[in-house]
C-alpha positions in Angstrom: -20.0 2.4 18.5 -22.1 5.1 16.6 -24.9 3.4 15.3 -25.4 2.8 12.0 -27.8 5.2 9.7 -28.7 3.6 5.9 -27.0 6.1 3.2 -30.4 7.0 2.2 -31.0 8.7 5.4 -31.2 12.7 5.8 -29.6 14.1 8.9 -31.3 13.1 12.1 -30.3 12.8 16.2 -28.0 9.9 16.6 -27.5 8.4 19.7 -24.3 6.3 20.4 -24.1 3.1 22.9 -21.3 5.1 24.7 -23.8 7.5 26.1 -23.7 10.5 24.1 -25.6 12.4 21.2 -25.1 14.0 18.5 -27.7 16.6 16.8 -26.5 17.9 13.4 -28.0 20.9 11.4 -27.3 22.4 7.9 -27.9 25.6 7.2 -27.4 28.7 4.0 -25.6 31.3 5.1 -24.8 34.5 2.9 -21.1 35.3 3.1 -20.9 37.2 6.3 -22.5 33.8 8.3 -25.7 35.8 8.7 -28.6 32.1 8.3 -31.0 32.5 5.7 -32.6 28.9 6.1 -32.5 25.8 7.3 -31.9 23.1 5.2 -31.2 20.2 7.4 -34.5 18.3 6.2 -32.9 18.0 2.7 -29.9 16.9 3.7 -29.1 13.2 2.4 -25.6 13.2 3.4 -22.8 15.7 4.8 -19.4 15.6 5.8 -16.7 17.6 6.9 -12.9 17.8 7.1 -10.5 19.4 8.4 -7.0 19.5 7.6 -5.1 22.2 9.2 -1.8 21.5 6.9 -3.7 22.7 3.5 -4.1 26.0 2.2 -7.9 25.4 2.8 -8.8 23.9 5.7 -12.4 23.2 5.7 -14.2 20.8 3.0 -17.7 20.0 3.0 -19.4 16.9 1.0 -22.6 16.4 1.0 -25.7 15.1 -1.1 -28.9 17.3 -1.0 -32.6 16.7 -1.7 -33.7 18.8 -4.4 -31.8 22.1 -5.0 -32.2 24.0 -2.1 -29.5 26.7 -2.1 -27.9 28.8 -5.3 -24.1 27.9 -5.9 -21.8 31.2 -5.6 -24.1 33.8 -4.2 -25.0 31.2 -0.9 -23.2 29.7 1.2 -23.3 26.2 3.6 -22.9 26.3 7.3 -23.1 22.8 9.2 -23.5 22.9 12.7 -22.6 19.7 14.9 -23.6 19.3 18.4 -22.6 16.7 21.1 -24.7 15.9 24.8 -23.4 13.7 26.9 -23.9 13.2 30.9 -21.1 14.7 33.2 -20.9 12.8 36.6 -20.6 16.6 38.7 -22.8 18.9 36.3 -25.4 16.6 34.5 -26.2 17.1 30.8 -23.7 18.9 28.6 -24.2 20.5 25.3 -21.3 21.4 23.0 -22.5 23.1 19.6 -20.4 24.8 17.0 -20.6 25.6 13.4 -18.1 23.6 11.4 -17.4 26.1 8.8 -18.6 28.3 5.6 -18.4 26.9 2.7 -17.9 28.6 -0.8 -19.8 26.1 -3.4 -19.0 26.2 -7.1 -22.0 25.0 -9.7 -22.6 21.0 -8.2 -23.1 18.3 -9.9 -27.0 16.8 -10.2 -28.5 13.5 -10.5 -32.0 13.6 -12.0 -34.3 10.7 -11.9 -38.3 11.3 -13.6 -39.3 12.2 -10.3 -36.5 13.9 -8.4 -33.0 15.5 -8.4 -30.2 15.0 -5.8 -27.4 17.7 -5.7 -23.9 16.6 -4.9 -22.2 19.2 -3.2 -18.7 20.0 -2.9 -17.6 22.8 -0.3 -14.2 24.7 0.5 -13.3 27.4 3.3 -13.7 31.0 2.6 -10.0 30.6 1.9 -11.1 29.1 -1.6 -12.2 32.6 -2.3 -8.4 33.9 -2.0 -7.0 30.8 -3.6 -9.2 31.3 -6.6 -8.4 35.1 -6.8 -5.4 36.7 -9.0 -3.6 40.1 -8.7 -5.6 42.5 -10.6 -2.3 44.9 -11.0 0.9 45.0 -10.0 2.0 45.8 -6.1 5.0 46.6 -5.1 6.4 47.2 -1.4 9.5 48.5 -0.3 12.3 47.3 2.4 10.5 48.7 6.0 6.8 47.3 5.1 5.3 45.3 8.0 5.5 41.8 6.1 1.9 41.7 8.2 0.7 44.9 6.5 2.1 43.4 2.9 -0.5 40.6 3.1 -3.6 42.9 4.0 -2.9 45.2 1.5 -2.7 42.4 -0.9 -6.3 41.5 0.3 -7.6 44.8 0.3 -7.2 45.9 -2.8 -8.1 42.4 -4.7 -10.6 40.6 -2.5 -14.1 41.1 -1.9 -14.9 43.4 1.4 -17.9 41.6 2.0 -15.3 38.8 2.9 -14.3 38.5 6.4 -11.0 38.4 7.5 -8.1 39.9 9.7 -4.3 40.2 8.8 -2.5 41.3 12.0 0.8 43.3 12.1 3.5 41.3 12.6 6.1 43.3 13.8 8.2 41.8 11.4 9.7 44.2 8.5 10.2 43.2 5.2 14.3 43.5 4.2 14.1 43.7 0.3 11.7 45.0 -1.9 8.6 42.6 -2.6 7.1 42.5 -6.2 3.6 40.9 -6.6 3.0 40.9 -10.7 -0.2 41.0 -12.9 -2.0 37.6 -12.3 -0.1 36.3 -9.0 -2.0 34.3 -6.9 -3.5 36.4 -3.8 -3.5 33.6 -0.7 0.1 32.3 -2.5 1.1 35.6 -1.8 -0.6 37.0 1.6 0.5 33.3 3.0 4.4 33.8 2.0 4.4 36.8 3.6 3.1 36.2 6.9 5.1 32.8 7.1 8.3 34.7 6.0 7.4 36.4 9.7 6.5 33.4 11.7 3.0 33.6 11.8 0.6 30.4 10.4 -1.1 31.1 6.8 -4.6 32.0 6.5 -7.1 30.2 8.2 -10.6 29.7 8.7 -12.2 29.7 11.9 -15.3 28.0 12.7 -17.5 30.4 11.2 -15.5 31.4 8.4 -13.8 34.0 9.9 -9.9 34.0 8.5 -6.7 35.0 10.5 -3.4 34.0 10.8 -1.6 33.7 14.3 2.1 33.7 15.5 3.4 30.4 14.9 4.9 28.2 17.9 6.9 24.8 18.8 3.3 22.1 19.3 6.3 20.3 21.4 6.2 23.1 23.7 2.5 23.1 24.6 2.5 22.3 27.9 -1.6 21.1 28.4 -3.0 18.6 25.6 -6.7 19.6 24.5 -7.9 15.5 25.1 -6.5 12.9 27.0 -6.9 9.9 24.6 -6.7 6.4 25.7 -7.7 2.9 25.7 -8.0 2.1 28.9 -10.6 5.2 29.7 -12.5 3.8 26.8 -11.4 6.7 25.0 -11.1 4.5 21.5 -14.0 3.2 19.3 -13.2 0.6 17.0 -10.0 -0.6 15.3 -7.1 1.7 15.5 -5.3 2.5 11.8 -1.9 2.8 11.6 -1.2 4.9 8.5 2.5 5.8 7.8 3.5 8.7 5.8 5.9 7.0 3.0 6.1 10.0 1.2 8.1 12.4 3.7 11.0 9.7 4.9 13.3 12.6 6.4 14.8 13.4 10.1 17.3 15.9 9.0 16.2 19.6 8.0 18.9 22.3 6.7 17.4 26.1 6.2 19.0 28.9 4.1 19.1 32.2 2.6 20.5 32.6 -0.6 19.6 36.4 -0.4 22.9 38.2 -0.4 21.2 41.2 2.0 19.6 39.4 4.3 20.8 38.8 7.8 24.2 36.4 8.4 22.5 34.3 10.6 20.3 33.3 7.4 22.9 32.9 4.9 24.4 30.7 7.3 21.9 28.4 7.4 19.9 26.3 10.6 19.9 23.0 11.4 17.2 20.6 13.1 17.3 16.9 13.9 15.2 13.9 15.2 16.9 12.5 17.7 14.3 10.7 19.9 14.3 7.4 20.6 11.3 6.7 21.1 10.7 7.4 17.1 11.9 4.6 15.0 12.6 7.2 11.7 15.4 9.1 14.3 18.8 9.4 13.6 19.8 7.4 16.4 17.0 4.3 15.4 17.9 4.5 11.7 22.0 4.9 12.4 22.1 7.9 9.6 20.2 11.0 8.4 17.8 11.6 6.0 17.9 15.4 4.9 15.4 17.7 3.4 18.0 20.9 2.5 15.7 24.2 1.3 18.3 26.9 0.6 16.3 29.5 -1.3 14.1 30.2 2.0 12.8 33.9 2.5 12.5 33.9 6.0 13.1 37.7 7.3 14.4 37.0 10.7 16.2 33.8 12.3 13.5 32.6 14.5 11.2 32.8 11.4 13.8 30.0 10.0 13.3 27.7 13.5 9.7 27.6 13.3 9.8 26.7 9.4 12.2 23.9 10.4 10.2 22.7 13.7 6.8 22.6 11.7 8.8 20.7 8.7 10.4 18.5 11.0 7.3 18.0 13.3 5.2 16.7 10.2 8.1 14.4 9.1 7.9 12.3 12.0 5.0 11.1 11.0 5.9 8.1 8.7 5.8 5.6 11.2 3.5 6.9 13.7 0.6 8.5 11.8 -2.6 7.1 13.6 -6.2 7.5 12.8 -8.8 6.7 15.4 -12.9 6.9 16.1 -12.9 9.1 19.1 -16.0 10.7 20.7 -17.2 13.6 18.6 -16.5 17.0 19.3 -16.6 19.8 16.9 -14.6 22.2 19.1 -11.7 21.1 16.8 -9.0 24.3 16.4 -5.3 24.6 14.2 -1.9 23.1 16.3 -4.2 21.3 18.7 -2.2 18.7 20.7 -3.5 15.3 22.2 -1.6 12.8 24.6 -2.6 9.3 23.7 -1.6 6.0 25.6 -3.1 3.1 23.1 -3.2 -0.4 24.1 -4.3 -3.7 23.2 -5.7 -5.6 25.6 -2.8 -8.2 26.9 -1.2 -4.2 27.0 1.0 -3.8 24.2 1.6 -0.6 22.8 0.0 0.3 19.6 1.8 3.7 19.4 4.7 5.7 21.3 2.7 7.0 24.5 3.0 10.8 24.5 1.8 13.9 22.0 0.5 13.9 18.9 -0.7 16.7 16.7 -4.1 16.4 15.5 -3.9 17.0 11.9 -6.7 16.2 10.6 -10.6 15.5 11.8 -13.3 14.0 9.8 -16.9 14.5 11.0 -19.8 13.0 9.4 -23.2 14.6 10.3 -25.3 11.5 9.7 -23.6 9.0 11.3 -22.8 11.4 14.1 -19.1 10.2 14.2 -15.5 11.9 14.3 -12.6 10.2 12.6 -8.9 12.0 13.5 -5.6 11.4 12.6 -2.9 12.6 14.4 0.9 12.5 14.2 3.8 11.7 17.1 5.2 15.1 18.1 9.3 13.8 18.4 11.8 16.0 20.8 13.6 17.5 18.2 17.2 18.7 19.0 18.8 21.9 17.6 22.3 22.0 15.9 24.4 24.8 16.3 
């Protein structure tokens, strides 16, 4: 296990009894990334997340020593780095920013001596969340549904905010109204979705795209191999089931009388694997989440929407959250194969993928919590 730092502690080199390390930093950054100064030494606290299913990613928490950066016009870069001793090459160093952070006005805790500042810190995403249309847009039948979103950006967004909104290929059907006061990332992320790409992200150093989106049950080469037996596991294993989201049916549709027949008629997307208690052959009936106002342009726009609804609907029963080795390398759709045992060799969870859906990475205790979700073989209805 990690070992253990006292609350009180600021950020410092941790070195685990699994024979790694972990050397964390904390930086202020102006909004391009470019460092202004390190800040490590009055770092109390940090910690980040990552949840690649929210509009903003990246969240930072963190206490601070004094008040060493200025909310709004700064901005917070934690770095993470990992060394551990490969068999073949020797010592290895990963290292790799874990985000930008936008900081609203923190809360402070004064004592007759001291202040502590408690920061909380979102992706450059934020930004867009926070922003509104300034005027009305409108774009007609023809418009790259790519080209929609950057335009959207363009004219309401800060250009001292970096970002890229690629062409999708994928043209808009009907005209598209954005009206006084709509909000911007709402907007930019409804069209590129509407084309099958992801919404906006951040990257590791704040940078935000979006990318085509694909089936994670097609990914052919998981980014870790996770299991018990390689001593891959630290600590307990948490089962955490998703009560919320009890559905293994999914029926699409356009209710737009122009667009395509193929839309109007709808798609349909079931669980069927058996090796996924929620399926429809487990359970003996369906559960169905119907969405029939859906403004998908083109049918395989439709399939993805239904894969990535269906994909994060199988996690009620096999949502898992585990203490893994740290590494910040952490990226959107990543996919890890897990084999989890106990020791007489009972299975924890189903052996096979599972999205990574969310990592947790706390800078002074040098650790990484992730929880990750079963990736079922889904099977298409005609």
């Amino acid at each position: 296990m990690v070992v253990s730092l006292p609350s009180t502690s600021p950020i410092r080199p941790v070195t685990s009894d699994r024979g790694f390390r972990v050397d964390c930093e904390l930086w202020v950054c102006d909004r391009n990334n470019n460092p202004l100064r390190d800040i490590t030494s009055s770092a109390i606290s940090a910690t980040v997340t990552v949840d690649w299913d929210q509009d903003i990613a990246w969240s930072l928490q963190a206490e601070l020593d004094g008040n060493p950066f200025t909310s709004l016009r700064e901005f917070l870069a934690p770095f993470f780095a990992v060394t551990w001793n490969d068999p073949i090459l020797g010592p290895v160093t990963v290292r790799r920013q874990l985000g930008l952070y936008a900081v609203l006005p923190p809360d402070r805790t004064y004592d007759r001596a001291s202040v502590t500042t408690h920061v909380t810190g979102q992706g450059m995403t934020s930004i867009m969340a926070q922003g509104t249309a300034s005027r009305p847009m409108n774009f007609g039948p023809g418009t790259d549904l790519g080209d929609i979103a950057k335009t959207i950006l363009a004219n309401n967004v800060d250009t001292d905010i970096r970002y890229d909104v690629p062409l999708t290929g994928v043209m808009a059907t009907r005209p598209r109204t954005m009206l006084y006061g709509d909000n911007l990332l709402a907007w930019a992320n409804d069209a590129l979705q509407s084309a099958g790409f992801s919404k906006l992200t951040d990257n590791h150093e704040g940078f935000i795209s979006s990318s085509p989106l694909f089936r994670l049950v097609d990914v052919e080469t998981p980014s870790r191999v996770i299991s018990t037996a390689g001593g891959d596991v630290f600590g307990v294993v948490e089962l955490k089931p998703d009560r919320e989201r009890f559905y293994n049916r999914i029926y699409l549709k356009s209710n737009d009388s122009t667009a395509d027949k193929q839309l109007l008629e709808g798609f349909v997307l079931e669980n069927r694997d058996r090796d996924d208690p929620f399926s429809i052959p487990n359970l003996g009936y369906s559960r169905s989440l119907e969405i029939t106002d859906v403004k998908d342009e083109t049918a395989d726009a439709m399939k993805l929407r239904a894969h990535k609804l269906l994909e994060a609907a199988t996690s009620l029963q096999t949502r898992v959250e585990l203490d893994v080795m740290p590494d910040p390398r952490v990226f959107p759709n990543e996919v890890w194969q897990l084999d989890i045992r106990q020791d007489d060799g009972t299975l924890v969870v189903p052996v096979g993928r599972y999205y990574a859906k969310t990592h947790t990475l706390d800078l002074t205790r040098g650790s990484q919590k992730t929880v990750l979700q079963f990736l079922a073989r889904l099977s298409e209805v005609a």
